[in-house]
C-alpha beads as a LAMMPS data file, in Angstrom:
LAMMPS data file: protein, C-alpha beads

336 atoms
335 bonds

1 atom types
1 bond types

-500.0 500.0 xlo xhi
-500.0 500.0 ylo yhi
-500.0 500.0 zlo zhi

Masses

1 110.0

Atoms # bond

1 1 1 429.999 78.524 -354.065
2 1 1 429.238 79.611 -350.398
3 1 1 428.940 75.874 -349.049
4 1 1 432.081 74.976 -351.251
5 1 1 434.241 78.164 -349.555
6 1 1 433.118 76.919 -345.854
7 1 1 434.380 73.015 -347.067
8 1 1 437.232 74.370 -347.345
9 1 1 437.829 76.344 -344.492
10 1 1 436.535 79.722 -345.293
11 1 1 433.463 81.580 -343.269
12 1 1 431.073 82.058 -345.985
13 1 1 427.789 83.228 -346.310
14 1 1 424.839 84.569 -348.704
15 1 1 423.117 87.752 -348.634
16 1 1 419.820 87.909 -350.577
17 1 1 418.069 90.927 -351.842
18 1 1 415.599 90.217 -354.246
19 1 1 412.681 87.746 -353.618
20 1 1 412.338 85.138 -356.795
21 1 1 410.217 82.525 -357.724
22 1 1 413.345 80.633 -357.646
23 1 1 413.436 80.442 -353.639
24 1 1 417.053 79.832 -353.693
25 1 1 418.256 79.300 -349.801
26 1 1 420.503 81.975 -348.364
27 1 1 421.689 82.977 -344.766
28 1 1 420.083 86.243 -344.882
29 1 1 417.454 88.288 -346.993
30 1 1 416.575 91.653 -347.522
31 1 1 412.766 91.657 -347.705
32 1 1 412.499 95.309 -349.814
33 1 1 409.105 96.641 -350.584
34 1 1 407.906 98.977 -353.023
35 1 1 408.849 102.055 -351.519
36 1 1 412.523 103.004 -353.442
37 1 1 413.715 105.812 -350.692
38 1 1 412.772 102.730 -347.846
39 1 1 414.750 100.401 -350.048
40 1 1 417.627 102.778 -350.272
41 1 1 417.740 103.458 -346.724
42 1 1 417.622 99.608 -345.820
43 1 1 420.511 98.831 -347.933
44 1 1 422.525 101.942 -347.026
45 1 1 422.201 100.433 -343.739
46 1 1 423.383 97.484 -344.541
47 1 1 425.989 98.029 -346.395
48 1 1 427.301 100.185 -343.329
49 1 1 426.579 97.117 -340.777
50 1 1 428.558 94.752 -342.958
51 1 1 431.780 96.586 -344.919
52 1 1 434.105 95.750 -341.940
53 1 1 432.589 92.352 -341.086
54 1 1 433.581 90.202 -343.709
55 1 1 437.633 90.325 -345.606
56 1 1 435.822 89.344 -349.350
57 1 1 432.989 90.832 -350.997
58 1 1 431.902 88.714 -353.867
59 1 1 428.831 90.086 -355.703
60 1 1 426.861 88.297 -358.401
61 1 1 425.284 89.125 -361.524
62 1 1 427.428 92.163 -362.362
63 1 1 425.762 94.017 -359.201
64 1 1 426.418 95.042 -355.622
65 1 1 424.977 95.625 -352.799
66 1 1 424.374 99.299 -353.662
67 1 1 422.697 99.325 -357.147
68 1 1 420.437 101.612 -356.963
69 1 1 418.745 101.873 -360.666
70 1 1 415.795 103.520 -359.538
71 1 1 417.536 106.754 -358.724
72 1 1 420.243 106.285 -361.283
73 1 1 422.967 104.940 -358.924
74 1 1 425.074 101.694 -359.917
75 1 1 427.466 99.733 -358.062
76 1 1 427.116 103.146 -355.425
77 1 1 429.126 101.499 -352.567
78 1 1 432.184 100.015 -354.258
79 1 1 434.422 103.196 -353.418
80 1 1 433.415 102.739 -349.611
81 1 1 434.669 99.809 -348.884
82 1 1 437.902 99.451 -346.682
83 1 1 441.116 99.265 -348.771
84 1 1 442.639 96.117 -347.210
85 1 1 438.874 93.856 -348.352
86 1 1 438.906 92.007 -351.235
87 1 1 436.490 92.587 -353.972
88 1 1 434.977 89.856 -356.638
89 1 1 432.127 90.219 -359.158
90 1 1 430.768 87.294 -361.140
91 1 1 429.178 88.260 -364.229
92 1 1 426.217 85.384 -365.218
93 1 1 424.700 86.965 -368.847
94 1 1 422.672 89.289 -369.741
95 1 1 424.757 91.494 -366.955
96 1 1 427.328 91.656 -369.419
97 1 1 426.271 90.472 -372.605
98 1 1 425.442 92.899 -375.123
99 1 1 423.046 92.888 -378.120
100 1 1 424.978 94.280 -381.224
101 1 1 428.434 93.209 -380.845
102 1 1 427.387 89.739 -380.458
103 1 1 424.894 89.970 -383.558
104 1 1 427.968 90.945 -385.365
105 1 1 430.143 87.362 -384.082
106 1 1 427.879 85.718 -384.287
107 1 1 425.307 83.521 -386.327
108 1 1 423.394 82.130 -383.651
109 1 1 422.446 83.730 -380.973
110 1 1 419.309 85.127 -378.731
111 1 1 420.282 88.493 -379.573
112 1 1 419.079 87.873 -382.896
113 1 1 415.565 87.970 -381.710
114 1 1 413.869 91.209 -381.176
115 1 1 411.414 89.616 -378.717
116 1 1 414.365 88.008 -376.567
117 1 1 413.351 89.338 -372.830
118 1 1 410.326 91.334 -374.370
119 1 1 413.271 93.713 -376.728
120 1 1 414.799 95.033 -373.915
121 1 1 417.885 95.151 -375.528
122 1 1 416.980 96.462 -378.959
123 1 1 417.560 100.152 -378.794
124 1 1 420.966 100.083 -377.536
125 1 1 420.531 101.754 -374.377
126 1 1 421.168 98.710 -372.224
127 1 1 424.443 97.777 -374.346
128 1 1 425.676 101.620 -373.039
129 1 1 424.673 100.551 -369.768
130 1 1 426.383 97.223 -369.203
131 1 1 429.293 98.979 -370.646
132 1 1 429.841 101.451 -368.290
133 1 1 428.738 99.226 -365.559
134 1 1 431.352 97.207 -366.491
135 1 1 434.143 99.954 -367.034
136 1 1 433.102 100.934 -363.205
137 1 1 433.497 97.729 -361.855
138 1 1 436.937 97.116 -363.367
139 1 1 438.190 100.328 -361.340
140 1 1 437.460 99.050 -357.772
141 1 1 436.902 95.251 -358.181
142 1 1 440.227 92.682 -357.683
143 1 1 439.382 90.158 -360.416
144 1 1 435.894 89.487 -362.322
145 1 1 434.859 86.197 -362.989
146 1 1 432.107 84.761 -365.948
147 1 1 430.551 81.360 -365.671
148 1 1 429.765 81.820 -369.159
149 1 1 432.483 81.937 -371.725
150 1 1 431.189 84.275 -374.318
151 1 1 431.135 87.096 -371.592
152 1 1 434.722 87.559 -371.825
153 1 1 434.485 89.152 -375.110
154 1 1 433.099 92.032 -373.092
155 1 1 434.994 91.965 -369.665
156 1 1 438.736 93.785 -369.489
157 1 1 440.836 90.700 -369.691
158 1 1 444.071 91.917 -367.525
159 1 1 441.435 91.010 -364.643
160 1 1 439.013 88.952 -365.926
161 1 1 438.913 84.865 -366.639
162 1 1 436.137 82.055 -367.252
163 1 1 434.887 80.206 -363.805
164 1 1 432.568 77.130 -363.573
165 1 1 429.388 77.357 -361.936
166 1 1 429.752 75.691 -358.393
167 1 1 427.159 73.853 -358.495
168 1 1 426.084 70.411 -355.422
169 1 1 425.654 66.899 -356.197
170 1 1 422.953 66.165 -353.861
171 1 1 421.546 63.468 -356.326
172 1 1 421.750 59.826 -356.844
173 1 1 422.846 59.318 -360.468
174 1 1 420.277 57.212 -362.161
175 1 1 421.511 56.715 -365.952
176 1 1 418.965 56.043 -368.489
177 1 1 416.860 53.093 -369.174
178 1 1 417.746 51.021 -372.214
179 1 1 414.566 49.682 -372.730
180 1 1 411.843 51.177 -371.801
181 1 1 407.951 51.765 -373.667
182 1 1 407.949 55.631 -373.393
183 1 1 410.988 58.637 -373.724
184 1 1 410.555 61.561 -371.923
185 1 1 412.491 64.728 -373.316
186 1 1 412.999 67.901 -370.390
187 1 1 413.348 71.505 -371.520
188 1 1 413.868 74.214 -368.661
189 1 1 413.977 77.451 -369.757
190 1 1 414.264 80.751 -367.688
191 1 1 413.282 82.945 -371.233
192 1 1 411.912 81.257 -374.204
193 1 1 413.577 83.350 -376.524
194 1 1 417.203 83.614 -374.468
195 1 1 416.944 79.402 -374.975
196 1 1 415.310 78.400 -378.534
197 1 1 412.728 77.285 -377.082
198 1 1 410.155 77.262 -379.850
199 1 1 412.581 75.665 -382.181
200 1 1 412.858 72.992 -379.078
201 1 1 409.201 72.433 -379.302
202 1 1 409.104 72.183 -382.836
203 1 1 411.936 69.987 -383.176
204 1 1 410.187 67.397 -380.645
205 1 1 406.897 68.121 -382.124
206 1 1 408.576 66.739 -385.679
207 1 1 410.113 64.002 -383.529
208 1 1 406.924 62.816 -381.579
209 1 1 405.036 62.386 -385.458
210 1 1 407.486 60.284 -386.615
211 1 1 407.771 57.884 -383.000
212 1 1 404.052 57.973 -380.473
213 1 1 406.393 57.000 -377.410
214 1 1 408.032 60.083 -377.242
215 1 1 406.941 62.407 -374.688
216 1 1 407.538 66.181 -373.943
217 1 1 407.574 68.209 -370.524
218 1 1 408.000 71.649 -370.627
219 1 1 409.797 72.971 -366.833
220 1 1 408.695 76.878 -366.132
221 1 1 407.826 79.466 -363.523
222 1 1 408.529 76.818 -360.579
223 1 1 410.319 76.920 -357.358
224 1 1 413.781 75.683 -357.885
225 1 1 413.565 72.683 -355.257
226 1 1 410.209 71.206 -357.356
227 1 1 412.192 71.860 -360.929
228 1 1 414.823 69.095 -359.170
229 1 1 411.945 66.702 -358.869
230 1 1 410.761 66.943 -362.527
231 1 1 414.457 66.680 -363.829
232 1 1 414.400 63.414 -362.307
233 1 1 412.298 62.152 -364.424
234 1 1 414.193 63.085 -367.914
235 1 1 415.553 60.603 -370.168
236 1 1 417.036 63.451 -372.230
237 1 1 417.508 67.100 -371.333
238 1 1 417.647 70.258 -374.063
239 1 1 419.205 72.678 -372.479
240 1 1 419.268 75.882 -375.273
241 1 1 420.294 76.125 -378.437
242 1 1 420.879 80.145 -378.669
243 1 1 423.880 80.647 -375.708
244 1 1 426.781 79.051 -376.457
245 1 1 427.093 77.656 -373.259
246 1 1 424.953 75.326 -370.718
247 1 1 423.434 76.618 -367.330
248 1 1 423.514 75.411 -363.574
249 1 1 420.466 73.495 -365.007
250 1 1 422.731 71.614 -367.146
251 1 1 425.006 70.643 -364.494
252 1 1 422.650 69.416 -361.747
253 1 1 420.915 67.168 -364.766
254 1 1 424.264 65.770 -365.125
255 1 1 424.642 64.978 -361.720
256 1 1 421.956 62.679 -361.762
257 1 1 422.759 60.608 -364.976
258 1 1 420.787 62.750 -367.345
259 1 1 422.276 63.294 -371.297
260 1 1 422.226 66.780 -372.122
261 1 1 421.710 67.990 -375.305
262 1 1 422.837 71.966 -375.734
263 1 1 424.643 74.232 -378.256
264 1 1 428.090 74.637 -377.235
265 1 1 429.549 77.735 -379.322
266 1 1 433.158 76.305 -380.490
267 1 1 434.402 79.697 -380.895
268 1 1 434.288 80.588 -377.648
269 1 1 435.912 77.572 -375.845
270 1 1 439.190 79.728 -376.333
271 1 1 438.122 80.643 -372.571
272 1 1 437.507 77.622 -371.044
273 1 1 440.874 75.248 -369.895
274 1 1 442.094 72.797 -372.302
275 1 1 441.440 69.880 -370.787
276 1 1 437.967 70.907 -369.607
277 1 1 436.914 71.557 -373.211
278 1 1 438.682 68.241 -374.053
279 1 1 436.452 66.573 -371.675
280 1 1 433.615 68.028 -372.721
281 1 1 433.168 67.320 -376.047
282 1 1 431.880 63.844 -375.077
283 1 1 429.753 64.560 -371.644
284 1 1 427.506 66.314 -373.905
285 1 1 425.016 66.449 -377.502
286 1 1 426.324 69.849 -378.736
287 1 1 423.779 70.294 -381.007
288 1 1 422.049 73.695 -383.061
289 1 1 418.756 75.083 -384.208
290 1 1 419.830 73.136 -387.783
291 1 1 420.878 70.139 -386.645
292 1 1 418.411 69.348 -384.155
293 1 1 416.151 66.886 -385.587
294 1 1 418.812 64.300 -386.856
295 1 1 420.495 64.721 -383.752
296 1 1 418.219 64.226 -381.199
297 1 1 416.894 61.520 -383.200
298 1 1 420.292 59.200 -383.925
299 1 1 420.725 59.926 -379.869
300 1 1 417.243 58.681 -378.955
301 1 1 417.736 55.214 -381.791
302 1 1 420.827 54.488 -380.340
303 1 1 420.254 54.183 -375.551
304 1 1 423.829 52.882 -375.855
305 1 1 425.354 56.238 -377.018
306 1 1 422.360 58.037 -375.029
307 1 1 423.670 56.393 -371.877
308 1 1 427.720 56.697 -372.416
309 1 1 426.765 60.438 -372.962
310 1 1 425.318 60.661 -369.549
311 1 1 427.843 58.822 -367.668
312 1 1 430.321 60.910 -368.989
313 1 1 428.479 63.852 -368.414
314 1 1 428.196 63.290 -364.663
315 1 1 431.745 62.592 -364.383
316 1 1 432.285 66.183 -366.186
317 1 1 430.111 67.310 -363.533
318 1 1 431.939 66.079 -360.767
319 1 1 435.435 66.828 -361.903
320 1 1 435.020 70.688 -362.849
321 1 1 431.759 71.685 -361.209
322 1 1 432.128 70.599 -357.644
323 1 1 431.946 73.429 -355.438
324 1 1 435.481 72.688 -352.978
325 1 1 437.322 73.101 -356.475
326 1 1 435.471 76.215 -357.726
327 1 1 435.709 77.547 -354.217
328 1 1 439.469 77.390 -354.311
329 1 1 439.954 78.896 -357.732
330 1 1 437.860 81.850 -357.101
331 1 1 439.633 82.521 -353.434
332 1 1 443.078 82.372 -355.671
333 1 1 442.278 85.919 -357.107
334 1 1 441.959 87.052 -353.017
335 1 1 444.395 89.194 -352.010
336 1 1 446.748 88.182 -349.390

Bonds

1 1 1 2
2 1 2 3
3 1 3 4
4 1 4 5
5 1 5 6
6 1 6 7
7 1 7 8
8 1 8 9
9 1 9 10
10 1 10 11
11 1 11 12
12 1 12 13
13 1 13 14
14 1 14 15
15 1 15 16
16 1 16 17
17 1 17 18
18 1 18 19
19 1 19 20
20 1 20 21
21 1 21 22
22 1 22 23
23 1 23 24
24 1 24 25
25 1 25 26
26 1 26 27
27 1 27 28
28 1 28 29
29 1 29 30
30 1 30 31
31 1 31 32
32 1 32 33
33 1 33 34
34 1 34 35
35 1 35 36
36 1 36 37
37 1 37 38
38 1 38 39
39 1 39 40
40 1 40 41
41 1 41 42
42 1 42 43
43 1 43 44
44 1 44 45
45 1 45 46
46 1 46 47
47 1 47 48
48 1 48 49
49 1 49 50
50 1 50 51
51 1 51 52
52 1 52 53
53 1 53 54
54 1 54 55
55 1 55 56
56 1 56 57
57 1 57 58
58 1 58 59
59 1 59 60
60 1 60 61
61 1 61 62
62 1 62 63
63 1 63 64
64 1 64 65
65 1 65 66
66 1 66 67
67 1 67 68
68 1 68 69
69 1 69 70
70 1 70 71
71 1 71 72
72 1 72 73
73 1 73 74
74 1 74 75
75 1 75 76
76 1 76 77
77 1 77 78
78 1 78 79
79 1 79 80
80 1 80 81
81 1 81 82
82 1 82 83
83 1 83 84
84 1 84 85
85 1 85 86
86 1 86 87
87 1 87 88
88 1 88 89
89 1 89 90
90 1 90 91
91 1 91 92
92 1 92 93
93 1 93 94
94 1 94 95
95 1 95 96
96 1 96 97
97 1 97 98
98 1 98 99
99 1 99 100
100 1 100 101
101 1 101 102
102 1 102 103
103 1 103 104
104 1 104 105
105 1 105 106
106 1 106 107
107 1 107 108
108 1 108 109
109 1 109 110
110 1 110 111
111 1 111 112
112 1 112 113
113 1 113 114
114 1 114 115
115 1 115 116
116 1 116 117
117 1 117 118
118 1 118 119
119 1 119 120
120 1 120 121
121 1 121 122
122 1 122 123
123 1 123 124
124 1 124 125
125 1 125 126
126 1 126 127
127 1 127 128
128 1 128 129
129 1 129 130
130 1 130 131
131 1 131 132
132 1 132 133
133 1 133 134
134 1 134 135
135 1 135 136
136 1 136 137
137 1 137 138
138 1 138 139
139 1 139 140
140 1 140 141
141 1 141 142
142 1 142 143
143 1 143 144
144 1 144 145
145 1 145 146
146 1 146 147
147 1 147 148
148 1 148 149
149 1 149 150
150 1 150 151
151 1 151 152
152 1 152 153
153 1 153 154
154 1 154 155
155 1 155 156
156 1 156 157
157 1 157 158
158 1 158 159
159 1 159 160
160 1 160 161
161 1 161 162
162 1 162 163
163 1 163 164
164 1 164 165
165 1 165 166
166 1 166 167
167 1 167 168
168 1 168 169
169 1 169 170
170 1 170 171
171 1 171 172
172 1 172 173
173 1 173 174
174 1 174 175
175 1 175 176
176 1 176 177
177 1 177 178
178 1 178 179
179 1 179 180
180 1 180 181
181 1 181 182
182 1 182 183
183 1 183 184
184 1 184 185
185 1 185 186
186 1 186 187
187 1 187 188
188 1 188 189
189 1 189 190
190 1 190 191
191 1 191 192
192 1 192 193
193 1 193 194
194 1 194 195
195 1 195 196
196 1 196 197
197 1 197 198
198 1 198 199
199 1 199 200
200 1 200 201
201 1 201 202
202 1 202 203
203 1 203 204
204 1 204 205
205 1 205 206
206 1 206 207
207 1 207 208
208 1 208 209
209 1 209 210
210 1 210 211
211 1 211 212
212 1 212 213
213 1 213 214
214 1 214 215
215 1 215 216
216 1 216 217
217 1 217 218
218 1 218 219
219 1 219 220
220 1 220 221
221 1 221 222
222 1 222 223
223 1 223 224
224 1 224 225
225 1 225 226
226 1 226 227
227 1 227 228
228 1 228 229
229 1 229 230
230 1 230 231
231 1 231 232
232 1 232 233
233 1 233 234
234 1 234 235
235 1 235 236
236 1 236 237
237 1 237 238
238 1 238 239
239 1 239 240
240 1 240 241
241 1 241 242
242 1 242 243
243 1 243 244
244 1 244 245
245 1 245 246
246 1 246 247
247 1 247 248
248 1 248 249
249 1 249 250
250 1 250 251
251 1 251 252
252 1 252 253
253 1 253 254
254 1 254 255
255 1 255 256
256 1 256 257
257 1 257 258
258 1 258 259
259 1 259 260
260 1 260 261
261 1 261 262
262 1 262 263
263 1 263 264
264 1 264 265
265 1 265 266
266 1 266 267
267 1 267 268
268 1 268 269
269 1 269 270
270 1 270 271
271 1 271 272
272 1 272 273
273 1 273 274
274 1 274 275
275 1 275 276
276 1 276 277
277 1 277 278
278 1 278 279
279 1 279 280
280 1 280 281
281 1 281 282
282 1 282 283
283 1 283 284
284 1 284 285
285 1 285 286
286 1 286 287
287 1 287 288
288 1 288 289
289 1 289 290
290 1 290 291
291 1 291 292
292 1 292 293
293 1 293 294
294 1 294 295
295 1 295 296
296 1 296 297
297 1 297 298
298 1 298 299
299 1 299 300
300 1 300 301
301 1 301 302
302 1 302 303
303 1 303 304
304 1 304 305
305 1 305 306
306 1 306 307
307 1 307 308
308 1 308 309
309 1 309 310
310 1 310 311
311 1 311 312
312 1 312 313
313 1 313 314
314 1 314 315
315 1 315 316
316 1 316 317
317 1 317 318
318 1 318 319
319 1 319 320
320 1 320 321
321 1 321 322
322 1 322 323
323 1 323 324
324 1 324 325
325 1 325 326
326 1 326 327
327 1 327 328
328 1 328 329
329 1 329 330
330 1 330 331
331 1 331 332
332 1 332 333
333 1 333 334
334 1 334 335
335 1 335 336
């Protein structure tokens, strides 16, 4: 998103504040420690060194700079900030998703299992929490976005609307093989549970009996720059199969000529534009934990329909992920 704002003429830049094993690049990083008054102080500081710099304050994740959980203080700072900036929020998942309304729409889902990010979720607390979080938000923020469809049920909709991920293209598309001796399937996931992966690994586990030249590679717990390297690799690419949606993951595999296989939840594409869910419905194997097998299987049988899949999944990816256009969308909701 950053590097798409500054194509298009904006001054844009990234500040970090929590390190991951995901070693995403950014122009500037808090380093915080373990001490939460030293953290406070640091970002107290911050925020003070920076409210007047910029015009537009976008925050990620359904958090700002000033969420400070360990002594009970969310989005602290967004009442501070000068009345003229503009204020954005991007809500990702689990930020605004909650547990027991979507049981209740839903069939499938990761919020059906009560191991999905260790049961976090299961009392009810969190569903409070995101709730208010949310109602807070909506008070001082301009417009919220969500990259993933479903989240709208949750968001106010007078100032809320679906936004692609922004994601590069810094690949060379390489489509797949026809003929080749071995097929190697990719799965990714951040969370097991949050992605179906066990009913992935089954599924390919059935597949693999019936056909020796299939192969498997499971993708975890590695720097984001090295995950790109394995991806590469991929005939096929499983995504999830408990969202709804597909991830950033989905969209860089794309870019470089891989089919993607994920469970696209119908329901929801009520958010999404028209033509983008037109579009779509071929750049993609929307596929489910009942249909897996058969489908992954007819896909694999048949590299012609494997291949158109991926070629018209990476001009999906081009025409509604590229960061100048998501850029320009998101700076619409700016005020003038």
């Amino acid at each position: 998103m950053s590097k798409g704002e500054n194509e298009i003429g904006h001054l844009s830049e990234v500040l970090y504040t929590d390190n991951s094993w995901l070693k995403y690049p950014c122009d500037k990083k808090l380093r915080l420690g373990s001490s939460k008054t030293m953290n406070s102080i640091r970002l107290i500081k911050e925020f003070l060194a920076i409210r007047n710099q910029y015009d537009v304050f976008h925050f990620n994740f359904g958090r700002s700079l000033l969420d400070l959980n360990q002594i009970g203080l969310k989005l602290a700072e967004l009442p501070f900030y000068p009345k003229k900036k503009s204020l954005l929020m991007t809500f990702n998942g689990c930020d605004a998703r909650q547990k027991f309304p979507t049981v209740a729409r839903r069939g499938i889902a990761a919020c059906h299992n009560k191991n999905c990010y260790n049961g976090m979720c299961n009392s009810g607390r969190l569903d409070r929490k995101r709730q208010k979080n949310i109602a807070k938000a909506s008070r001082y923020v301009d417009h919220m976005f969500a990259v993933n469809p479903d989240l709208l049920h949750f968001l106010p909709e007078e100032k809320s609307s679906f936004l692609p991920y922004a994601v590069l293209d810094e690949f060379k598309s390489q489509f797949p093989i026809l003929q080749k001796k071995s097929f190697l399937i990719v799965h990714a996931p951040t969370q097991r549970e949050a992605k179906g992966s066990f009913e992935i690994i089954e599924a390919v586990k059935s597949l693999q009996s019936e056909d020796s030249s299939i192969r498997f590679e499971l993708i975890e717990n590695i720097k984001h720059s090295e995950a790109l390297r394995l991806y590469r690799k991929a005939d096929l690419v499983v995504d999830q199969l408990k969202v709804g949606w597909y991830g950033a993951f989905a969209v860089e595999c794309m870019y470089m000529g891989k089919p993607v296989a994920v469970f696209i939840d119908k329901d929801d594409l009520r958010f999404v534009p028209r033509q983008m869910a037109e579009d779509l419905e071929n750049s993609v194997i929307n596929l489910n934990q009942h249909n897996i097998i058969e489908k992954l299987r007819a896909f694999i049988n048949d590299p012609e329909k494997l291949r158109a899949v991926a070629s018209s999944g990476t001009d999906y990816a081009h025409k509604w992920h590229n960061p100048e256009k998501v850029a320009k969308e998101a700076a619409s909701f700016i005020r003038n």
